[in-house]
Structures are given as structure tokens and as C-alpha cells.
C-alpha positions as CSV (number, residue, x, y, z in Angstrom):
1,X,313.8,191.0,119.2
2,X,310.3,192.7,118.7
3,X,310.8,193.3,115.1
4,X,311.1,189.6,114.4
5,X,308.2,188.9,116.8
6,X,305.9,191.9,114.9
7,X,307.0,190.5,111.8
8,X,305.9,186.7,112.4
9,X,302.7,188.1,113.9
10,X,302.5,189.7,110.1
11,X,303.0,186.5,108.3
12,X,301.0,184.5,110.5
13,X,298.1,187.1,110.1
14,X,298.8,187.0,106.1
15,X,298.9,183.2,106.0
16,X,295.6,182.8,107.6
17,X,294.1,185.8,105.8
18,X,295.4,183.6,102.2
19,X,293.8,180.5,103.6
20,X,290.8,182.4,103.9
21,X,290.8,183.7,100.5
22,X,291.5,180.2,98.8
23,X,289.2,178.8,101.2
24,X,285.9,181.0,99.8
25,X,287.2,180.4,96.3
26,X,286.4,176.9,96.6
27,X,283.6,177.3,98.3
28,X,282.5,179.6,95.7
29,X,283.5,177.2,92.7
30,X,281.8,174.3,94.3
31,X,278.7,176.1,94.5
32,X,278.3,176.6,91.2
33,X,278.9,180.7,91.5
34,X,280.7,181.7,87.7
35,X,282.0,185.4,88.0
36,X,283.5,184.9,91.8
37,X,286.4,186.7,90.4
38,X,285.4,187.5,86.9
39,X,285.1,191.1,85.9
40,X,281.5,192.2,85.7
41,X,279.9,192.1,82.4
42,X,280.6,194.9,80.2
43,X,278.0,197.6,79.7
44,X,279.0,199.2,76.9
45,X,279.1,196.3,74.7
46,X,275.9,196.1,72.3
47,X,275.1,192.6,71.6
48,X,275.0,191.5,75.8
49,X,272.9,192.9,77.9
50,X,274.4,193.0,81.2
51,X,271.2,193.8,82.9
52,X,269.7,190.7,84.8
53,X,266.2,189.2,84.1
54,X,264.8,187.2,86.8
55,X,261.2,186.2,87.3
56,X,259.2,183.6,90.0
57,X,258.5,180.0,88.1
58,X,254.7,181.9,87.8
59,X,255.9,184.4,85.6
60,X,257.8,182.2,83.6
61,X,255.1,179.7,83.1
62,X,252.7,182.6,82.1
63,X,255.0,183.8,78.7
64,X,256.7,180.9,77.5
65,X,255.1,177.5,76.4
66,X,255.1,174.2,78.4
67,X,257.8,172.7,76.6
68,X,260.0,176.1,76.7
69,X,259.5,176.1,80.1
70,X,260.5,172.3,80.7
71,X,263.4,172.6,79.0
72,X,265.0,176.5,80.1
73,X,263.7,176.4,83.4
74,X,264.0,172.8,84.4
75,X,267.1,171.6,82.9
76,X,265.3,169.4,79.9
77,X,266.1,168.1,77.0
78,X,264.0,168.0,73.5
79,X,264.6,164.7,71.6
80,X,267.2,164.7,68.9
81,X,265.7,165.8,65.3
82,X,262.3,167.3,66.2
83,X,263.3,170.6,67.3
84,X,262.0,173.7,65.3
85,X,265.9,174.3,64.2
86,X,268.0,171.6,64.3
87,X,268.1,171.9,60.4
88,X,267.3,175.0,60.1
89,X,269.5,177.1,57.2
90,X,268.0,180.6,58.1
91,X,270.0,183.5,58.6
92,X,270.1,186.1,61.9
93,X,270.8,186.1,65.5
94,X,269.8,183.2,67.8
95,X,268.6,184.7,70.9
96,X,267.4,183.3,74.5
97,X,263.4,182.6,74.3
98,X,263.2,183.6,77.6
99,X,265.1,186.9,77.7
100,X,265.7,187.9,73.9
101,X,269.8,188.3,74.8
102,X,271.6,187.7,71.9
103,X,273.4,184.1,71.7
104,X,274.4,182.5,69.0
105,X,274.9,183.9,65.2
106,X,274.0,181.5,62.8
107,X,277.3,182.1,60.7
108,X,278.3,180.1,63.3
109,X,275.9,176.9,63.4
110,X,276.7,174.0,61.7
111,X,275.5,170.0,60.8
112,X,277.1,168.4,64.0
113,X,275.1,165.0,63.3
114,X,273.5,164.9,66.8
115,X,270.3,166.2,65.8
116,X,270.0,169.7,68.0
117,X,271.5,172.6,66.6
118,X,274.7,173.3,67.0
119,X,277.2,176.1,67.0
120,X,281.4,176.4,67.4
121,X,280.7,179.9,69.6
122,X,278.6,182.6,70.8
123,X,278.0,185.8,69.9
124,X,279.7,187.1,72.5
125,X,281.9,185.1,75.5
126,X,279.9,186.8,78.1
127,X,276.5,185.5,76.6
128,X,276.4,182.1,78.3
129,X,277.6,180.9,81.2
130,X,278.6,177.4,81.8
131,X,278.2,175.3,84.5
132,X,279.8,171.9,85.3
133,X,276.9,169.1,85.4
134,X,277.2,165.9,86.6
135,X,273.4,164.4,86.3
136,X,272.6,161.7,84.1
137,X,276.0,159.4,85.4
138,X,277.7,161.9,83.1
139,X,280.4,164.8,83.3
140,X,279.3,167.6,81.0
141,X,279.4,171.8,80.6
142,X,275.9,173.3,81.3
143,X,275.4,176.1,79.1
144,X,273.0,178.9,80.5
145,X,272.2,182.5,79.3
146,X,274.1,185.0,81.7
147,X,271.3,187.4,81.8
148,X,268.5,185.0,82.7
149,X,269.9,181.6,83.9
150,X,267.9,179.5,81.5
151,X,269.3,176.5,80.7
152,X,270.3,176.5,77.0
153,X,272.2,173.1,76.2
154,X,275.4,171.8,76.7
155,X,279.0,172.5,75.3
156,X,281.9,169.7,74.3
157,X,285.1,169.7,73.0
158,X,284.4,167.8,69.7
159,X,283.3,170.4,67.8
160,X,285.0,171.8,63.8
161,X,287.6,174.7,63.9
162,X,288.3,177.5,64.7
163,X,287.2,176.8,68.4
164,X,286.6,172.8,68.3
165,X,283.6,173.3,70.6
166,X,279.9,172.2,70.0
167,X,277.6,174.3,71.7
168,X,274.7,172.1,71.8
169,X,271.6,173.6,72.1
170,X,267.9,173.2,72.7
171,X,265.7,174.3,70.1
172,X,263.6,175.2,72.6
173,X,265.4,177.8,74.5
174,X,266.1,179.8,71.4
175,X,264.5,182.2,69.1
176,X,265.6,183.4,65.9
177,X,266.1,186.8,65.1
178,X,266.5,187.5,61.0
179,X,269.5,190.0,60.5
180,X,268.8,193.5,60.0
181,X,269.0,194.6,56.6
182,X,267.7,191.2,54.8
């Protein structure tokens, strides 16, 4: 008799101690947090730099310009065909304007119509972090860069193969790095 009662005290105990776990998961998702139970980034890779970059709005202001700031900081937008490469052809790395982390490689950009340039994936999977948003009466993907939090664009599922995504992004919140070599 006091095995079975020891061993329903151990289920009960697991049971709650599960309820717990799933419990802070969704706390955890519904507060926006990404890598709850994601590996850490990986150090070793070269093209993502795992170490963070954070900074007070101050700083911020102080190195990039007003509309950089609007947009990476403060979640804006630029309008559609007046950003510096929506069309742009040029080879090299896009990287974050506010934190030079490598994002996108423009192999990877192409004419997606909407006016902001475009790209069907990142350098690297561990580059940009997305985040569900819901302003605007809308349900989109939040793109950010994982080192620094600055809001890059947005990501959807309409985009050409291999991946079918468009990674939408802000002229804005990137920089362009020629390749090495050329």
C-alpha cells in the first residue's frame, strides 16, 4: 500500500511540475521572447555575431540618421520605391545599419514588385529574428536583427523558390557591404 501511495505522490508531483513547464512556455511565447528553448547562437560561426549590441535610444540617435532611427528603432516604415536599394543591382553583403551583422546576401534579393528590397533568405538562419506583429489591423512576421533588435522589415510566404519567402526589408535598416575580392 505505500508504494502505490509514493508512487501517486510521484505523478502528481510530475503532473504539476509539466503544467508548470507548458505553463512558462506560453507565457514566454506570448511575450514575444524567441530562443525560450532555442539553442544559443553559435559562436563559432563567422558570418553571425552572437555577441549582443544594445545601446539607450541616446546612443542610438547620436550614430544613425533620423530616418534610420525611425524606422530600426521605432518599428517604421519607408514608403515603397524611394529607398536607397529597392532597385539596387550591386553586389556584397547587406548588413544591419545599426550593428554591421551580416543579413542578407544580395545573390539572394530579387524584383518582388512591392517597391522595398527583397530577399528569399538570410545569410544565415540565426541572423534575424522574427516576431509575430499584429499592428496596423494586420497579422504579419516582424523581422529583427538577433544581435541588436532593430526592426528590419517583415517576412511572408509569397515569395520565388527555393524558400517561397519575401523578406521584406527597409532600405533604411541596411547597409551594403561590396564582397571581398571585387
Amino acid at each position: 500500500m505505500c508504494l502505490f501511495a509514493s508512487f501517486g505522490s510521484i505523478m502528481r508531483n510530475l503532473l504539476v511540475i509539466g503544467l508548470i513547464v507548458v505553463l512558462l512556455a506560453g507565457i514566454g511565447a506570448a511575450a514575444g521572447y524567441r530562443y525560450l528553448f532555442d539553442s544559443p547562437p553559435d559562436p563559432v560561426r563567422p558570418n553571425v555575431n552572437s555577441e549582443r549590441v544594445m545601446k539607450t535610444d541616446e546612443e542610438w540617435q547620436k550614430i544613425l540618421t533620423p530616418e534610420q532611427y525611425r524606422v530600426t528603432r521605432k518599428k517604421g516604415t519607408e514608403r515603397a520605391f524611394t529607398g536607397q536599394y529597392w532597385n539596387s543591382k550591386e553586389d556584397g553583403i547587406y548588413a544591419c545599419v545599426c550593428c554591421g551583422q551580416p543579413l542578407f546576401d544580395a545573390q539572394t534579393k530579387y524584383e518582388s514588385g512591392t517597391g522595398w528590397p527583397s530577399f528569399f533568405q538570410p545569410v544565415d538562419a540565426k541572423a534575424v529574428a522574427l516576431e509575430e506583429d499584429n499592428s496596423w489591423f494586420s497579422r504579419r512576421t516582424e523581422v529583427l536583427c538577433s544581435r541588436c533588435d532593430a526592426h528590419l522589415g517583415h517576412v511572408f510566404e509569397d515569395g520565388p523558390k527555393p524558400t517561397g519567402l519575401r523578406y521584406c526589408m527597409n532600405s533604411a535598416a541596411l547597409k551594403l557591404v561590396p564582397r571581398e575580392g571585387k
